[in-house]
N, C-alpha and C positions, 0 to 999 in steps of 0.2 A: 611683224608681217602677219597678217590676218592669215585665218585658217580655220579650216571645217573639223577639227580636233573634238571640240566637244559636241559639236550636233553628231556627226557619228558616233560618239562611245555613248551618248545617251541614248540616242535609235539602237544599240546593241545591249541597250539596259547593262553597263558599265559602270562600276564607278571610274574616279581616276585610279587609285591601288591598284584594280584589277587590272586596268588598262597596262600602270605601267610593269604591274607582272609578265603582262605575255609579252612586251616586249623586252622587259629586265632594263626596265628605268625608273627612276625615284618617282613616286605620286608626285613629288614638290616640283618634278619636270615638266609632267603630263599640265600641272596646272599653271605654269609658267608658261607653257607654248600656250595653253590655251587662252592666258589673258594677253597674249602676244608680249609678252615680260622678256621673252627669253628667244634669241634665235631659234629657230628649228633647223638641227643641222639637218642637210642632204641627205642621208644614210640614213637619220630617224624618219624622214617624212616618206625614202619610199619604203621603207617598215612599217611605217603606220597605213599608208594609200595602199600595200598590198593584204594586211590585213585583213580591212574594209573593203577588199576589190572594189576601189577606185580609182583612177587614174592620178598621179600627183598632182594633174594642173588642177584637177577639183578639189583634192584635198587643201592646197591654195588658193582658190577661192579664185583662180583665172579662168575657168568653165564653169558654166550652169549645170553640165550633165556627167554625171557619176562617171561612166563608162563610156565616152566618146565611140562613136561608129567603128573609126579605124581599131580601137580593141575589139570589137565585133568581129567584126574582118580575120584580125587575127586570129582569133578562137576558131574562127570558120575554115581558116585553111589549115590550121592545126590538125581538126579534127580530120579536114578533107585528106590530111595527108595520112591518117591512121587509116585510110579506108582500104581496100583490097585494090587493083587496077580496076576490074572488073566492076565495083561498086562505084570506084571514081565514074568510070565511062557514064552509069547510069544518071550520075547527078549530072552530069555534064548536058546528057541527052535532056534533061527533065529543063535545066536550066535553059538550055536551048526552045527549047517548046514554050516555056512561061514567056519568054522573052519575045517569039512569034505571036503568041496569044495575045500579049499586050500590046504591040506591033501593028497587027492587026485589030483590034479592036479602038485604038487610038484613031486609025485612019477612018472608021465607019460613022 
């Protein structure tokens, strides 16, 4: 099965050793997935996609984009949800406003 294994550990200036240090797997695995020689189990590939914060389809080479929107999203309301009420209110207000803005300027 193809896989984005070695274009990331080289973008992270990697070797395979070091790679399969952080995750506590043999080099000779790192370079097995990487020549697609060797399945890549399930539990290794989201240890490797969370690594790299990518999402797994990308790390399998079934998206084009690292980080798909909906993890966006996610992170957003993660963060939305560390906020105070009161700090919520205001993005709410804010988003509300961007959303007339553009609303409005669409229609002119």
């Amino acid at each position: 099965m193809r896989n984005r294994i070695k274009e990331l550990r080289l973008k992270a200036d990697l070797t395979q050793g070091q790679l399969g240090d952080i995750i506590n797997i043999s080099q000779q695995s790192v370079s097995k997935w990487e020549l697609s020689n060797k399945e890549l189990p399930i539990d290794m590939a989201f240890t490797i996609a969370d690594y790299f914060n990518v999402s797994i389809e990308y790390l399998l080479c079934r998206i084009d984009e690292p980080r798909p929107s909906y993890y966006q999203y996610q992170e957003m309301i993660s963060d939305f949800s560390c906020l105070s009420k009161r700090d919520q209110q205001i993005i709410i207000q804010m988003m509300k406003y961007l959303r007339k803005t553009k609303e409005d300027s669409s229609s002119d």
